[in-house]
Steps between C-alpha positions, in 0.01 A plus 500: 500500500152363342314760321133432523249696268179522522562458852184699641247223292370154576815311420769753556363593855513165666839447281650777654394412894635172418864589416519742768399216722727274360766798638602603108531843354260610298407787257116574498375616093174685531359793269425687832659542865385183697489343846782269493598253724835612773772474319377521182646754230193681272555646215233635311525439070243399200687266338286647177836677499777269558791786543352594834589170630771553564528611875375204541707253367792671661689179637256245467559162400150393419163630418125342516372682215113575429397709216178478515325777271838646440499215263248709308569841546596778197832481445581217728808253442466213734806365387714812545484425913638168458792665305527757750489292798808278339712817417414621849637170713211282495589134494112361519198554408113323587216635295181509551367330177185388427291175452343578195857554319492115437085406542422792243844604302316743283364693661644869465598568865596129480702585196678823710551238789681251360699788336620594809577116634721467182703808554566359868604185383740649222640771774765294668396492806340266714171429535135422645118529269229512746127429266239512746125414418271734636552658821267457819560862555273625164226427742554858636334622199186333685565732861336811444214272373451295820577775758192676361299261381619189580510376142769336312397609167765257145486346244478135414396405844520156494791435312824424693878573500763382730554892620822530671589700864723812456690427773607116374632678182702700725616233690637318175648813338717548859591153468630562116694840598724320770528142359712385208303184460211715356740620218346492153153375641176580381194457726172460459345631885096428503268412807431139656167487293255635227267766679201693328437844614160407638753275754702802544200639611408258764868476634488914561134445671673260725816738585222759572287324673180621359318420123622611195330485199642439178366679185605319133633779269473529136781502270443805400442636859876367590632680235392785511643515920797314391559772275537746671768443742761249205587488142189401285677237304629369941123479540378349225766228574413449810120484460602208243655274762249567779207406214703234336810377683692259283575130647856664605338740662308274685785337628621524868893501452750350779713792473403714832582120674796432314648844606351557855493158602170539629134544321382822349253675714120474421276817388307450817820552707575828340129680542545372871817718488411773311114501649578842614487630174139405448333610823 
């Protein structure tokens, strides 16, 4: 059994489809009851409270695990699920890491992070660190925007990351829960190439077939709508790389290749397949 949580969001959805594909059994994680794929197990649990993960980890032998801002909540102890999911049976574990854990090491939700990668790699067990750059998917913050206005309203718009698709991160983080070769690994998943939001922009106009205009933000304007759905200190980090990305930030890693065997996928191929959500 592979217990998947966070299995209703960007990376845990297509995760999940893809190991019930692939014919395994799987345990869906979500806060809330979910659509799962046939054949999929769902159990609902905020792993803010590791205890009540345990339904889930009833006879599994590996877990993708994303904490997302259960890294940050009161109270939280990242750490304690790793512990939990050895005592329960769990022989391996991929996490969802992050990029800026070695580009910018001090930051504080770096700092928590990296916390959290150690404890994995002192647990026993094996494992998988996923660090991802920025994900194609953020542009959803842009869809309520551009169905009623048809604006695409950021920051920094002509500065350029190498954004990376959702669904390749998936793809690599199925690869590491069934393959021993990926044992102890630590991958750096980005996009093919650095692309500025004003490019972002474009590539959405061409999935929708109709102009969209892009609007340049202030810092201060970010913030304040960044701040409001994540952590302050989360969006003050991540206002820092999109102004100011260092040159390892900058860089387009071989990782998604080295795993997949084939090239990550571009931004423009995931607005064509997510145009839907803009229309």
């Amino acid at each position: 059994m592979i217990v998947v949580t966070g299995a209703t969001g960007n990376v845990g959805r297509p995760l999940t489809r893809a190991l019930a594909k692939a014919g395994l059994p799987v345990t869906a994680v979500s806060r809330h009851a979910a659509p799962v794929p046939d054949g999929v197990r769902h159990v609902a649990a905020d792993l803010a409270d590791p205890a009540g993960l345990a339904p889930a980890l009833a006879g599994a032998e590996a877990m993708f695990l994303l904490l997302s801002g259960d890294l940050h909540a009161a109270g939280a102890g990242p750490a304690d699920i790793i512990g939990r999911a050895a005592a329960g049976g769990v022989r391996r574990i991929v996490l969802l890491s992050s990029q800026g854990v070695a580009t910018r090491p001090f930051g504080p939700t770096r700092i928590a992070m990296r916390a959290v990668e150690d404890a994995l790699r002192d647990s026993g067990l094996d494992w998988s660190i996923l660090r991802p750059g920025g994900f194609a998917s953020n542009a959803l913050w842009w869809a309520e925007s551009v169905r009623a206005h048809r604006v695409v309203a950021a920051p920094f718009g002509d500065v350029g990351v190498p954004i990376v698709d959702p669904a390749d991160i998936a793809e690599v983080a199925a690869a590491c829960l069934v393959d021993d070769r990926h044992t102890g690994a630590v991958y750096e998943l980005t996009g093919p190439e650095l692309i500025t939001p004003r490019r972002q922009a474009e590539a959405v106009a061409a999935a929708l077939g109709t102009p969209v205009r892009f609007h340049d933000l202030t810092r201060d304007e970010a913030w304040a709508a960044m701040a409001r759905s994540m952590p302050v200190e989360l969006a003050e980090d991540t206002l820092d790389i999109l102004g100011s990305p260092n040159p390892a930030e900058l860089r387009v890693s071989p990782d998604v290749q080295r795993v997949l065997g084939t090239a990550p996928r571009t931004f423009a191929d995931w607005a064509a397949r997510h145009a839907a959500a803009f229309r």
